[in-house]
C-alpha positions in Angstrom: 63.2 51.6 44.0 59.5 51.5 44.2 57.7 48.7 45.6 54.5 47.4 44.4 52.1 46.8 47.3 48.7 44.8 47.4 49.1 43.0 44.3 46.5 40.5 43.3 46.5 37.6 41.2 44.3 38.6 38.7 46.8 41.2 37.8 49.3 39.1 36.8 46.4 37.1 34.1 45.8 34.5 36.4 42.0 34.9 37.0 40.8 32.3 39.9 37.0 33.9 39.8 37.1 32.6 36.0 38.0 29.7 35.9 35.5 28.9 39.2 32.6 29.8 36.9 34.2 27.7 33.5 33.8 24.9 36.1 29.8 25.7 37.3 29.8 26.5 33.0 30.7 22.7 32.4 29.1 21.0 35.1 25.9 19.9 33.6 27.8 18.6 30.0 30.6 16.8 32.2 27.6 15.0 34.4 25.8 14.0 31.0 28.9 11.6 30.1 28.4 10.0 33.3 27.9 6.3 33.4 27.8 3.6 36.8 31.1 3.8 38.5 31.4 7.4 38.7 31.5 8.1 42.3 31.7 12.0 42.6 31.6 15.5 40.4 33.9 17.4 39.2 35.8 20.0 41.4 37.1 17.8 44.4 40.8 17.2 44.2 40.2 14.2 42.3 38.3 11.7 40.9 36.6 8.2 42.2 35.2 5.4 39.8 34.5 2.3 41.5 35.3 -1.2 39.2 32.6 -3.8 38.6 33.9 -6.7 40.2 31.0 -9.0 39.2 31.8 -7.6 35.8 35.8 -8.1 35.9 37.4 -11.4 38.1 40.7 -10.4 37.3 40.7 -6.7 36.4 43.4 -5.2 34.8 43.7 -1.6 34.2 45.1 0.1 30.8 45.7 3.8 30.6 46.8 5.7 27.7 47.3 9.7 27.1 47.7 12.1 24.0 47.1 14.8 22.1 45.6 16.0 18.9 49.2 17.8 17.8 48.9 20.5 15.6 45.6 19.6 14.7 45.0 22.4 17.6 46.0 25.2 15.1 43.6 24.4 12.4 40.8 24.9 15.4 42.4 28.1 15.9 42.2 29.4 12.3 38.5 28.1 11.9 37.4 29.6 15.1 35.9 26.2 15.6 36.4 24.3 18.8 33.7 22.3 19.5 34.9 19.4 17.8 38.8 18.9 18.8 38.2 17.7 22.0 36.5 14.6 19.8 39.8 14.3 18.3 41.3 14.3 22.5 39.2 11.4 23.4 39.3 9.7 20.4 43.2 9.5 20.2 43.1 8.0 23.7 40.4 5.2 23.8 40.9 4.0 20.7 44.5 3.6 22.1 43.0 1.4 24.6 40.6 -0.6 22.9 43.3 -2.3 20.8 44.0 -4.2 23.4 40.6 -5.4 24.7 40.3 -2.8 26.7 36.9 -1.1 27.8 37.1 2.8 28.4 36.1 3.7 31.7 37.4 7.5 32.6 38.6 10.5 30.6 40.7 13.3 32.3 41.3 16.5 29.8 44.3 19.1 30.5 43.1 22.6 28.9 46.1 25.2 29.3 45.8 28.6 27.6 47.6 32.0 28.1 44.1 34.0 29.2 41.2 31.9 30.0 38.5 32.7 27.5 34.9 30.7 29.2 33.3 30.3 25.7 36.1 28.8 24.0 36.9 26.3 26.7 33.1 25.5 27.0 33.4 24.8 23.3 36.1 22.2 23.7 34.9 20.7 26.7 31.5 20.2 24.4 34.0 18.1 22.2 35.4 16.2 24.9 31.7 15.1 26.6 30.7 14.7 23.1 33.6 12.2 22.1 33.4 10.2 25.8 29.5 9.4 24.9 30.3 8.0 21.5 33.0 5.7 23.9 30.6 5.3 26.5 33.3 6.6 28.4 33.0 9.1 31.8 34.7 12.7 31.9 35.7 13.0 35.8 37.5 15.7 35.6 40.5 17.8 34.3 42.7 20.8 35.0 42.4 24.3 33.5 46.1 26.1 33.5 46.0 29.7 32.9 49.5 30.6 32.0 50.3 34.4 30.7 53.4 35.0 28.8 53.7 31.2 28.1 51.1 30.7 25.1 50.2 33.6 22.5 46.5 35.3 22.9 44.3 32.7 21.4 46.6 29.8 21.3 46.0 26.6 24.0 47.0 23.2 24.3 45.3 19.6 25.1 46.0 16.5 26.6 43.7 13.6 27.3 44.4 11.0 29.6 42.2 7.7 30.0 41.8 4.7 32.0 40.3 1.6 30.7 39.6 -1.9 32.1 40.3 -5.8 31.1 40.3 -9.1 32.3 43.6 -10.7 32.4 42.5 -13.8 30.0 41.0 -11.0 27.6 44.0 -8.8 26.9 44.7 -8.8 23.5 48.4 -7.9 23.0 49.1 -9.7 19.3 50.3 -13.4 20.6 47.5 -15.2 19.2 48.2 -14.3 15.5 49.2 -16.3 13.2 50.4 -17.0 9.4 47.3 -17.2 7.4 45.7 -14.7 9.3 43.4 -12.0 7.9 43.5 -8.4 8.0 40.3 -6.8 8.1 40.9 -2.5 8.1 38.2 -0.1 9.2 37.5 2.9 7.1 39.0 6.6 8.6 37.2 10.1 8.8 40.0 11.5 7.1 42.9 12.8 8.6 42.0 11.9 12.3 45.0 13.7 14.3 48.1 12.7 12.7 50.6 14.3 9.9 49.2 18.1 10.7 52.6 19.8 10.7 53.1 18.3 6.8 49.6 19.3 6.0 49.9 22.5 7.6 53.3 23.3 5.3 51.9 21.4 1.9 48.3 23.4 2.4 49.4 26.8 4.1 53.3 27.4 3.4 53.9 25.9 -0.2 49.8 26.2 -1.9 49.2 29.9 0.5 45.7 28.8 0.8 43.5 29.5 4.0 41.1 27.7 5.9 38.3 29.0 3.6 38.9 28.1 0.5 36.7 25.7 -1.4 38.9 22.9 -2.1 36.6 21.5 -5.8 38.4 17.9 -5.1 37.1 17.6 -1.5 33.9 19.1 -2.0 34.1 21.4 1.1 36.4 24.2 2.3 39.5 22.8 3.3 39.2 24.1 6.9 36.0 21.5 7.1 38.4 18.6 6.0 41.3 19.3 8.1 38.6 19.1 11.0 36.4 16.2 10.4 36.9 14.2 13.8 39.2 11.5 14.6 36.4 8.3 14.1 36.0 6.6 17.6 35.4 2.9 17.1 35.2 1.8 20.9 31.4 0.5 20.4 32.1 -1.8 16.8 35.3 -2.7 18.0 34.4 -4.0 21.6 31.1 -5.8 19.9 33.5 -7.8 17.7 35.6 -8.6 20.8 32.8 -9.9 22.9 31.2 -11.9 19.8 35.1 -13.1 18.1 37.9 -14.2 18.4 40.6 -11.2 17.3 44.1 -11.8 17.7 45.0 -8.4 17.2 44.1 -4.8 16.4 46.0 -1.6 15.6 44.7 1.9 15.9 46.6 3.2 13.0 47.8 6.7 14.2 51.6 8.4 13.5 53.6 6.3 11.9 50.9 4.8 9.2 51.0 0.9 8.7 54.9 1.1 8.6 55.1 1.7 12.1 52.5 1.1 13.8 51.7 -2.7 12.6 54.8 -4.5 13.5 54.1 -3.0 17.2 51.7 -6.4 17.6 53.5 -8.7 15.2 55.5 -12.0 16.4 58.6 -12.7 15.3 57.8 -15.0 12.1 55.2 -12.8 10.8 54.4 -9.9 8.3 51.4 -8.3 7.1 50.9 -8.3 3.7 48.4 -5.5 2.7 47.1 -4.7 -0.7 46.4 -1.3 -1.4 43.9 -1.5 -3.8 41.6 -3.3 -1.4 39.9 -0.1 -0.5 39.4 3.7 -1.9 41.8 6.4 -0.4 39.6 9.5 0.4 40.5 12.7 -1.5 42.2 14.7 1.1 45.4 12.1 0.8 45.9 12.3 -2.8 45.1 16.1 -2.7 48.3 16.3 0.1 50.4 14.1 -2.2 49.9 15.5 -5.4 50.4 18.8 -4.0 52.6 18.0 -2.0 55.1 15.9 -3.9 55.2 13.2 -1.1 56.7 9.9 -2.2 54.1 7.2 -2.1 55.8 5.1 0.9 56.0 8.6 3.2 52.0 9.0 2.7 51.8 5.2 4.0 54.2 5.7 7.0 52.3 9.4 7.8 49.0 8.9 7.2 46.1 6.5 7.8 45.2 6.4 3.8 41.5 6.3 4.8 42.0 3.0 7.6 41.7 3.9 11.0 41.8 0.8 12.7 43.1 -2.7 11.7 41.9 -6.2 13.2 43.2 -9.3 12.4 41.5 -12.4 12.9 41.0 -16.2 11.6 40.3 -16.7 7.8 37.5 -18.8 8.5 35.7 -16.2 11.0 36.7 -12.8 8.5 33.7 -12.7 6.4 31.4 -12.9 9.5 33.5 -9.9 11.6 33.1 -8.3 8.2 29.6 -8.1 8.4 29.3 -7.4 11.9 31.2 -4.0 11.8 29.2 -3.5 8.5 25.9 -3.7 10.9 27.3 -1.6 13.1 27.9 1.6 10.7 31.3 1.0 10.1 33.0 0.9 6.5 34.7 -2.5 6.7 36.8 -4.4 4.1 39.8 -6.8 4.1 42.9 -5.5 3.4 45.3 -8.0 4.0 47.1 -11.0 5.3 49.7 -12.3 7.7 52.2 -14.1 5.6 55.4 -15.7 7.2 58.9 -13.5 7.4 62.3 -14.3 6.6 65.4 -13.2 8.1 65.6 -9.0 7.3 62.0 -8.9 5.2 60.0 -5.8 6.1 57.1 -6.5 9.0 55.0 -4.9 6.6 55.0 -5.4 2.9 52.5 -3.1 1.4 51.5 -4.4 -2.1 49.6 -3.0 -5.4 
């Protein structure tokens, strides 16, 4: 039996001298998504933000994490990365703002079977480039090279973010009420949601590839699937400050089925009329070729709304016009309508 003697790391596919110059690679686009609080770079063992305390009185912090699924495979086939780590952030923060929430930090996890710089720099682009639409820091992350673990080419993401509220602030659904209206804010498309079904409608059952010119979308269907998840931290926030909102809903896996009753009270249903806005081409596209009953596309997809407010009657018209200032595509969708006994939380209508 022969023994192998002076062995190094490297040989295994771990490469440490790599992944020490991804991190001097990133440095300057990590420092450029910097905002006050940030106490230290990137590379220490960890990461310091100091809270405002003149800002917040009685600070409460709200964290969230995710992925972008198998959005990441879509990336892969393009040989585009620079925009999934949008996708990263956005999933996150827009996690947090529902509930009043300011984004303060973004962490990324990056693990790949063999370390390629250019591609990493690529997402990490993404990433700064989706935490200064949030106005959000990146403090750091972790790059994992594992061999034998991920095919060559293949990696994975995870995002992870902290967020700050005052206690009297939080917005958790409690203040709504019957009578309420439902305000939705127009989607980029897809965002990050229902990829494994559009992977098998697009790719298994129609055979198509990334490049083809989709006439109905106007664009190759590879540029569709990766349009960026829309981050509305800024719009949303604004509205906060300025209104009173008694909830909101980021409207990601699970469509309006599941993910409205999540800040309902018991008494209450939202009523929303889908005719009230235009469902973007990609979702009909998937339905039509994908035979997808009409209720799965509503509990899969977004359908073209993103995020959902709901405020006062008397107040909609004016938040309406507010988000419309701020570059959002806002219309009302809806209204909270009383529930009885086993009715649906959600009753979509038209």
């Amino acid at each position: 039996m022969t023994t192998a003697k002076n062995s190094k790391y490297s040989e295994s596919g771990v490469d440490i001298d790599k992944g020490n110059a991804f991190v001097e690679k990133i440095k300057d686009v990590v420092a450029s998504t910097h905002q006050r609080g940030v106490l230290n770079d990137i590379g220490g063992f960890s990461s310091l933000f100091a809270i405002d305390t003149e800002k917040f009185k009685q600070p409460v912090l709200v964290s969230s994490t995710d992925g972008v699924g198998t959005k990441l495979a879509i990336a892969q086939l393009c040989g585009k990365h620079n925009t999934i780590g949008i996708d990263l952030v956005a999933m996150c923060v827009n996690d947090i703002i529902v509930g009043g929430a300011t984004p303060l930090c973004f962490l990324d996890y990056f693990s790949v079977g063999k370390l390629d710089i250019e591609i990493a720099a690529e997402v990490v682009e993404g990433i700064a480039e989706g935490c200064r639409q949030a106005k959000c820091s990146l403090v750091g992350g972790e790059t994992a090279e594992m061999p034998g673990l991920y095919k060559s080419g293949d990696y994975d993401l995870a995002g992870f973010t902290v967020g700050i509220v005052d206690r009297d602030k939080i917005i958790d659904g409690s203040g709504i009420r019957v009578g309420n209206t439902i305000i939705g804010l127009s989607s980029s498309g897809l965002h990050s949601n229902g990829f494994s079904l559009v992977r098998k409608i697009c790719f298994e059952d129609m055979k198509l590839s990334v490049d083809d010119h989709i006439s109905e979308l106007g664009s190759s269907l590879g540029e569709e699937l990766l349009k960026p998840t829309r981050i509305y931290v800024q719009s949303a926030l604004n509205v906060v400050k300025n209104y009173t909102v008694n909830g909101m809903v980021h409207n990601t896996g699970g469509g309006f089925i599941d993910n409205v009753p999540r800040i309902l009270p018991n008494g209450c249903k939202a009523v929303i009329d889908r005719s009230s806005w235009e469902v973007p081409p990609i979702f009909t596209f998937l339905q039509k070729n994908g035979e997808v009953p009409r209720d799965e596309m509503y509990r899969t997809f977004n359908m073209g709304v993103g995020l959902l407010i709901i405020v006062d009657r008397d107040q909609a018209n004016d938040i309406l016009h507010r988000f419309e200032a701020m570059g959002e595509t806002a219309f009302i969708i809806g209204e909270i309508a009383s529930r009885d006994g086993e009715e649906p939380q959600v009753e979509l209508t038209n």
